[in-house]
C-alpha positions as CSV (number, residue, x, y, z in Angstrom):
1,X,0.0,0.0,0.0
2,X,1.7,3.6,-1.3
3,X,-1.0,6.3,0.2
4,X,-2.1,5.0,3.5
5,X,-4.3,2.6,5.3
6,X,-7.6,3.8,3.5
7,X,-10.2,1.7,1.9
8,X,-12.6,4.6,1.1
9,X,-14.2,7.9,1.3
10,X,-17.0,8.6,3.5
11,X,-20.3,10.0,1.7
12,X,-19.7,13.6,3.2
13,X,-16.1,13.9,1.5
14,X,-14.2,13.0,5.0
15,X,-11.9,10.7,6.1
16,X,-12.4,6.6,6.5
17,X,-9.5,6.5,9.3
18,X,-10.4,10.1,10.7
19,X,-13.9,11.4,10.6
20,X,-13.6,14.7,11.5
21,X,-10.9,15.5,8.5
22,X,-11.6,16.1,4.7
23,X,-10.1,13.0,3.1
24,X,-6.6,14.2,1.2
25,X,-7.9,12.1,-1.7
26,X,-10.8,14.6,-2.5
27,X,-8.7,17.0,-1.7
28,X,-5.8,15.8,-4.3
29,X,-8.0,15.2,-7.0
30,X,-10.0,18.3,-6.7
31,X,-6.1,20.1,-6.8
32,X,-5.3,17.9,-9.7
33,X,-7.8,19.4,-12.2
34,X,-6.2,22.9,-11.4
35,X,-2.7,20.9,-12.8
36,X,-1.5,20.4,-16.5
37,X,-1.6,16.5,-16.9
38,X,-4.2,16.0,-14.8
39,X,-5.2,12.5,-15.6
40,X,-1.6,12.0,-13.8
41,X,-3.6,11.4,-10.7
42,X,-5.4,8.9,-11.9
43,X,-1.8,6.5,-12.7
44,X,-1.5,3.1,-10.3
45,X,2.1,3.3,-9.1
46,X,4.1,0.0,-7.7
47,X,3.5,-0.8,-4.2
48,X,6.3,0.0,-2.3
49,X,9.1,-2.2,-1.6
50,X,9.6,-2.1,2.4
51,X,12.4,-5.1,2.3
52,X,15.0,-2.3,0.7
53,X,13.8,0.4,3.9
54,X,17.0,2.4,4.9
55,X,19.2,1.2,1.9
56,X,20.7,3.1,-1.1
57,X,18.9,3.9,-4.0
58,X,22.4,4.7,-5.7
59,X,24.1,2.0,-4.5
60,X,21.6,-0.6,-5.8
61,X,21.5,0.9,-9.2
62,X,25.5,0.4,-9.0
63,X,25.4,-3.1,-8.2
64,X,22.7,-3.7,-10.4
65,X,24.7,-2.2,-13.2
66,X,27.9,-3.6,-12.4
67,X,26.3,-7.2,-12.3
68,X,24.5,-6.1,-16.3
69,X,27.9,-5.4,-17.6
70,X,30.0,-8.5,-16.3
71,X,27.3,-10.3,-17.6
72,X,28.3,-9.2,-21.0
73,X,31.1,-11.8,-21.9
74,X,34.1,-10.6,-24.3
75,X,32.4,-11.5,-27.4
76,X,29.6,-9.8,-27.1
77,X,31.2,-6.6,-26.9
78,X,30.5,-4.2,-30.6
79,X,33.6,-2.9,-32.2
């Protein structure tokens, strides 16, 4: 899960979780139309990956990189 522990709005526009408070999802989309690419808002992203918490996001692209390119034996290489 990326935006929370949500699983709805309520009828009056307020929070699932916390009653009292306009939901930031109506809030958000209502923003978005003000927005260029609007319909941006409306993209599934991944779920998060909580196993890489704390870690490098440069490093990892490093090793994953490195590991791609030794990969590549010497006769694959273009001249």
């Amino acid at each position: 899960m990326r935006n929370g522990p949500c699983g709805g709005v309520r009828p009056d526009g307020n929070c699932e979780v916390k009653p009292e408070m306009r939901c930031v999802w109506v809030e958000a989309c209502a923003g978005s139309e003000q927005m260029r690419a609007s319909e941006r808002i409306d993209e599934v992203q991944i779920p998060v990956d909580h196993r890489i918490k704390d870690t490098s996001a440069w490093l990892r692209h490093i090793e994953e990189s490195a590991a791609e390119t030794s990969a590549v034996g010497e006769g694959d290489v273009k001249r």
